[in-house]
C-alpha positions as CSV (number, residue, x, y, z in Angstrom):
1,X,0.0,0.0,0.0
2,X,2.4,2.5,0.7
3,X,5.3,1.3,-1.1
4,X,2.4,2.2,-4.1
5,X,1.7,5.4,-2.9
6,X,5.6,6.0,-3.1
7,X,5.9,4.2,-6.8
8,X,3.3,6.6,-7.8
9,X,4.8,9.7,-6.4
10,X,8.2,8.8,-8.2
11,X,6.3,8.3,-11.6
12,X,4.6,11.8,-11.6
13,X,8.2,13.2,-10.3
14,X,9.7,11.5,-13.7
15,X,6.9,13.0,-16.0
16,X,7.0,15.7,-14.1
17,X,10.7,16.8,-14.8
18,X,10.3,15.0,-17.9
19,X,7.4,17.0,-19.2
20,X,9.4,19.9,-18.5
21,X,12.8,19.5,-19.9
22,X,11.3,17.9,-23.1
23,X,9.3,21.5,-23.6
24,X,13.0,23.3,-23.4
25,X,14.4,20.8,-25.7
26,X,12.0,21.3,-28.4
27,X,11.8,25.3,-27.8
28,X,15.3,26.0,-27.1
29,X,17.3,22.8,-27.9
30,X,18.9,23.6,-24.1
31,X,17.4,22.5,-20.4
32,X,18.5,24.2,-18.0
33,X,20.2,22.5,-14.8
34,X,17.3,23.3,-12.3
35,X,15.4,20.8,-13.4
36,X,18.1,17.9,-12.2
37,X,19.3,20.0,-9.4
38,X,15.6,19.6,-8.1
39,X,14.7,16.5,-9.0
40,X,17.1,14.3,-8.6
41,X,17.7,14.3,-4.9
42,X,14.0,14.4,-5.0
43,X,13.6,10.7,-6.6
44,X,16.4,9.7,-4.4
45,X,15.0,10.5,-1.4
46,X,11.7,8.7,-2.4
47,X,13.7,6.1,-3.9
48,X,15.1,5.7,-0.4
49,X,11.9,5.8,1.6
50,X,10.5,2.8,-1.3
51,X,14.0,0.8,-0.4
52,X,13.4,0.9,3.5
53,X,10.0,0.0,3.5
54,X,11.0,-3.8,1.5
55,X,12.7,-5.5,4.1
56,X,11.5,-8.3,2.7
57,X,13.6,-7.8,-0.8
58,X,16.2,-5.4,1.0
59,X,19.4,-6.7,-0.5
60,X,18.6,-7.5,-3.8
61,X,16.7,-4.3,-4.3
62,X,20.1,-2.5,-2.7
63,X,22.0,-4.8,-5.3
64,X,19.6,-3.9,-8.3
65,X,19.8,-0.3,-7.6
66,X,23.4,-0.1,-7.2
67,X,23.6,-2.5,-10.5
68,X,21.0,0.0,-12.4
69,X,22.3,3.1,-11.0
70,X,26.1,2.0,-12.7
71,X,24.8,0.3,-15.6
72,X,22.6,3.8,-16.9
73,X,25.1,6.3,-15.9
74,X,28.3,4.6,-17.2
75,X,25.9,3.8,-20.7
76,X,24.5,7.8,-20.5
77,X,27.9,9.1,-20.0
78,X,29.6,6.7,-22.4
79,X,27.1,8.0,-25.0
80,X,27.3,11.5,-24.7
81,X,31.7,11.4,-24.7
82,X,31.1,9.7,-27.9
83,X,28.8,12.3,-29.3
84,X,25.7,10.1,-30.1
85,X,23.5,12.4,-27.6
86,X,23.6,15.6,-25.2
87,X,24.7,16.1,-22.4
88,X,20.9,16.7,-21.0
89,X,19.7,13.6,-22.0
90,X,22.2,11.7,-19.5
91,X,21.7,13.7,-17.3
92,X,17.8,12.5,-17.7
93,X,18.7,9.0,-17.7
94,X,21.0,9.4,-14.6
95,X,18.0,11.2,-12.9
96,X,15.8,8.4,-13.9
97,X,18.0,5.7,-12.3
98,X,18.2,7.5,-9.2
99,X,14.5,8.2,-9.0
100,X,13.1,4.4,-10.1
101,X,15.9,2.4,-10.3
102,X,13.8,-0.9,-9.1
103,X,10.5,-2.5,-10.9
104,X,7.1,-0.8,-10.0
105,X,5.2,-2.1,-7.0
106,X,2.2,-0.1,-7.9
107,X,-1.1,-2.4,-8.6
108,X,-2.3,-1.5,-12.5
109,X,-5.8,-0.4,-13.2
110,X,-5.3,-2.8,-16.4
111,X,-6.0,-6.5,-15.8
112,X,-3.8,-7.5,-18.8
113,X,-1.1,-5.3,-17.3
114,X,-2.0,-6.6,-13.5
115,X,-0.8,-10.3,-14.7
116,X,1.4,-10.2,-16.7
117,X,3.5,-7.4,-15.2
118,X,6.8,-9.7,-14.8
119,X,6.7,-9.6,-18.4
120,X,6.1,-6.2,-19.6
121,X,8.2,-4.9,-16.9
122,X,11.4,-7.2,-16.7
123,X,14.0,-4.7,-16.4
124,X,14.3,-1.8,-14.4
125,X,12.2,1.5,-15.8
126,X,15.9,3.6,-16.9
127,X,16.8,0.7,-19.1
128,X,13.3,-0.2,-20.3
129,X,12.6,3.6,-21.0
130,X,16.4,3.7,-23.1
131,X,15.3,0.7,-24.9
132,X,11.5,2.8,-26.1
133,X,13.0,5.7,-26.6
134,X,15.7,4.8,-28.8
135,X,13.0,2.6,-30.6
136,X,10.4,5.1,-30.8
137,X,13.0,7.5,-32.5
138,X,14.1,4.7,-34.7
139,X,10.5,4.5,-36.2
140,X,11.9,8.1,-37.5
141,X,13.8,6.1,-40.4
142,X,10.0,5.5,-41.9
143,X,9.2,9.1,-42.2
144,X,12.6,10.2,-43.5
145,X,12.8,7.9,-46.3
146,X,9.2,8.2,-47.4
147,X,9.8,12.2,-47.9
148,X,13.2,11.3,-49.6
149,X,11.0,9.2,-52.0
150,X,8.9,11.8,-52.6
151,X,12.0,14.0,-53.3
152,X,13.9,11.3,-55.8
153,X,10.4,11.3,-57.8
154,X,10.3,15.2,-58.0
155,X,13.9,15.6,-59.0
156,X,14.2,13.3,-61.2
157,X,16.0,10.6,-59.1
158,X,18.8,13.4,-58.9
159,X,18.8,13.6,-55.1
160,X,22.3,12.7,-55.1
161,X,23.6,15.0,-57.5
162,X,27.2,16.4,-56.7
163,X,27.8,13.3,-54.4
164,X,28.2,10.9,-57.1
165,X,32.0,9.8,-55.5
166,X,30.0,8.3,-52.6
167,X,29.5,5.3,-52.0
168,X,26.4,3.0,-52.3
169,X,26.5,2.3,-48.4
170,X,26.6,5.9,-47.3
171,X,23.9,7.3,-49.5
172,X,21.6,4.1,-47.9
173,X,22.5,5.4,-44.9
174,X,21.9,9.0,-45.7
175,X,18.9,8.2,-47.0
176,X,16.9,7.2,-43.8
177,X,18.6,9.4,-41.8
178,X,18.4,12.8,-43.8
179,X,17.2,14.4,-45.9
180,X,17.8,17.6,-48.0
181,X,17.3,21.3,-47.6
182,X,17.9,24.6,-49.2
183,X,21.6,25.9,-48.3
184,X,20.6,28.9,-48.1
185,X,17.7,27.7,-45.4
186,X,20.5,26.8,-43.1
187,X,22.7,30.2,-43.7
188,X,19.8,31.8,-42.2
189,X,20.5,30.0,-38.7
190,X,16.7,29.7,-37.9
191,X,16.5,25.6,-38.0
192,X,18.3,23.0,-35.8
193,X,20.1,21.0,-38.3
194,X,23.3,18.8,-38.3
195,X,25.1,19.3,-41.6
196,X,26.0,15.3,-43.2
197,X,28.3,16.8,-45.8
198,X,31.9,17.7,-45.9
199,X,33.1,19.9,-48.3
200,X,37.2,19.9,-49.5
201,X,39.1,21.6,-52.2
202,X,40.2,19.3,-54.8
203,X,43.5,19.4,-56.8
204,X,42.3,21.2,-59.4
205,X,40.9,23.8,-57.1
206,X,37.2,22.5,-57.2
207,X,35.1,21.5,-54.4
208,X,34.7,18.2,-53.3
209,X,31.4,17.2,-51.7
210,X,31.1,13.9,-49.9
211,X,28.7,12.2,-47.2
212,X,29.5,11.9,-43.4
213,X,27.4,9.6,-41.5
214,X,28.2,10.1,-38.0
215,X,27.8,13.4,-36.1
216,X,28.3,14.8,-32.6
217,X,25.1,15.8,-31.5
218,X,24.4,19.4,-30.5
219,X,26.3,20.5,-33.8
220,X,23.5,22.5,-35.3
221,X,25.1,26.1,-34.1
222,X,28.1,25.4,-36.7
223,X,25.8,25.2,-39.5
224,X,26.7,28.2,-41.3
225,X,30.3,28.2,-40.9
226,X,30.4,24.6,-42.8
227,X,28.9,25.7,-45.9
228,X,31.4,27.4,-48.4
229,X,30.0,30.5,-50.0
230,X,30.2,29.4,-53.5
231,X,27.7,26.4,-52.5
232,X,23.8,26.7,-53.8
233,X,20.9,24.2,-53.9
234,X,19.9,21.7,-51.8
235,X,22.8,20.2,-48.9
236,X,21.8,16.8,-47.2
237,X,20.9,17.3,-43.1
238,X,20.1,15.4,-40.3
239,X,17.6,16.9,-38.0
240,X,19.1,17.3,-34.3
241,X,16.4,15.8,-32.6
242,X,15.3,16.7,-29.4
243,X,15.9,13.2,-27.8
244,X,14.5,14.7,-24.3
245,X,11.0,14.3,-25.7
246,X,11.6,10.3,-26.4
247,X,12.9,9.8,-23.8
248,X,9.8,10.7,-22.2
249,X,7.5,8.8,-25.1
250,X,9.7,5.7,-24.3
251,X,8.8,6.7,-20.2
252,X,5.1,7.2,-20.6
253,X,5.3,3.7,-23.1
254,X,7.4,2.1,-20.4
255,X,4.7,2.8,-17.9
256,X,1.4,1.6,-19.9
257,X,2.7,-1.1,-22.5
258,X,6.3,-2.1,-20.9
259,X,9.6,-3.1,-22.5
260,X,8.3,-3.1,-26.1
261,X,12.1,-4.4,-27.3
262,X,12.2,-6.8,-24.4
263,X,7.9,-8.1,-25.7
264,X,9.2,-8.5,-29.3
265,X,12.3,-10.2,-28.4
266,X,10.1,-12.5,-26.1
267,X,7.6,-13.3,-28.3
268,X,9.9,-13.9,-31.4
269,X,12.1,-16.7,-29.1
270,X,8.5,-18.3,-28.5
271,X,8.1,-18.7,-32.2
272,X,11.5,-19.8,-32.9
């Protein structure tokens, strides 16, 4: 009963802060530290409170949270020194595994939910809300490519015109990830793009334009500076994505379906 009441306090904390940072990411592409100044010893102290009151479970919930606390922050911190994400969104994660880093012990209003809960809800909610998120912002890909086949039916199939140097691999890759817009739409500074072309002078004095696939995230500000003056038409971009708000689509999806990765691995092993 009251290890419920705690659970459920802790899961409007999450959204909560969540909600909150995910409106400065889209706005502002920038949340400011408040919000895990605040939080965070918030969650642990409830987190705290949750582990005291199951003496039953004590020391494998001490273990588990240790184990998830280590496990999220050396994965958040890992990602965002190798540039795949900012430095807010491990600092979301890291929040998260301070603030639920066991299962949920609240009862669900959904039967389905209700019994089969050790299913849905295998891993603790930081790794099950990583595993959404990144999922949910996967299902990008779709969207992307169906707007580049609109754009390789209106040009003509020349969406990869002044890249022809690159190779097949990179342009498959480009095109689910990117797509293309006006250079001079990104001189103006007004979008939050990350440019995926490099441009280099070749012998002959001409420029060279090729594809780069991997980006450091947060990039966007340098868009001007990387496009050479005598470069018109359309340059290929990936939008910097403001990860904040799947991380809390993959929280909120966490909380009402489960592990959606962990279901479909499940339930392909079942049929293999």
């Amino acid at each position: 009963m009251v290890n419920g009441l705690i659970d459920s306090l802790r899961l409007s904390l999450c959204l909560m802060f969540l909600s909150i940072a995910s409106i400065y990411d889209l706005k502002f592409r920038e949340i400011p530290d408040i919000i895990w100044i605040i939080s965070s010893p918030i969650g642990l102290a409830l987190s705290v409170i949750s582990l005291a009151l199951s003496a039953p479970n004590q020391v494998s919930d001490i273990i588990i949270w240790i184990a998830t606390v280590a496990i999220v922050s050396g994965l958040s911190l890992t990602l965002f020194y190798l540039g795949l994400w900012g430095g807010a969104d491990a600092k979301a994660l890291i929040c998260l595994s301070l603030s639920m880093p066991t299962r949920l012990k609240i009862r669900f209003i959904n039967p389905v939910l209700e019994r089969h809960s050790q299913y849905v809800f295998p891993l603790p909610m930081p790794i099950s809300t990583l595993n959404n998120s990144v999922l949910a912002a996967a299902l990008l890909t779709a969207a992307i490519s169906l707007r580049n086949l609109i754009d390789l039916a209106r040009s003509g199939g020349r969406i990869f015109e002044g890249l022809e140097e690159t190779g097949f691999l990179r342009k498959t890759l480009a095109f689910i990830t990117g797509y293309r817009v006006e250079a001079e739409k990104l001189r103006s500074g007004k979008h939050h793009y990350i440019i995926m072309e490099e441009f280099s002078l070749k012998g002959d004095g001409t420029l060279k334009r090729s594809l780069k696939i991997l980006h450091v995230l947060g990039a966007e500000g340098e868009v001007e500076s990387k496009i050479p003056e005598g470069i018109n038409g359309k340059i290929w971009v990936t939008p910097a994505l403001p990860f904040l708000l799947f991380i809390e689509i993959g929280f909120i999806t966490t909380i009402f379906i489960g592990d959606v990765i962990f279901w479909l691995a499940f339930n392909f092993l079942k049929l293999v």
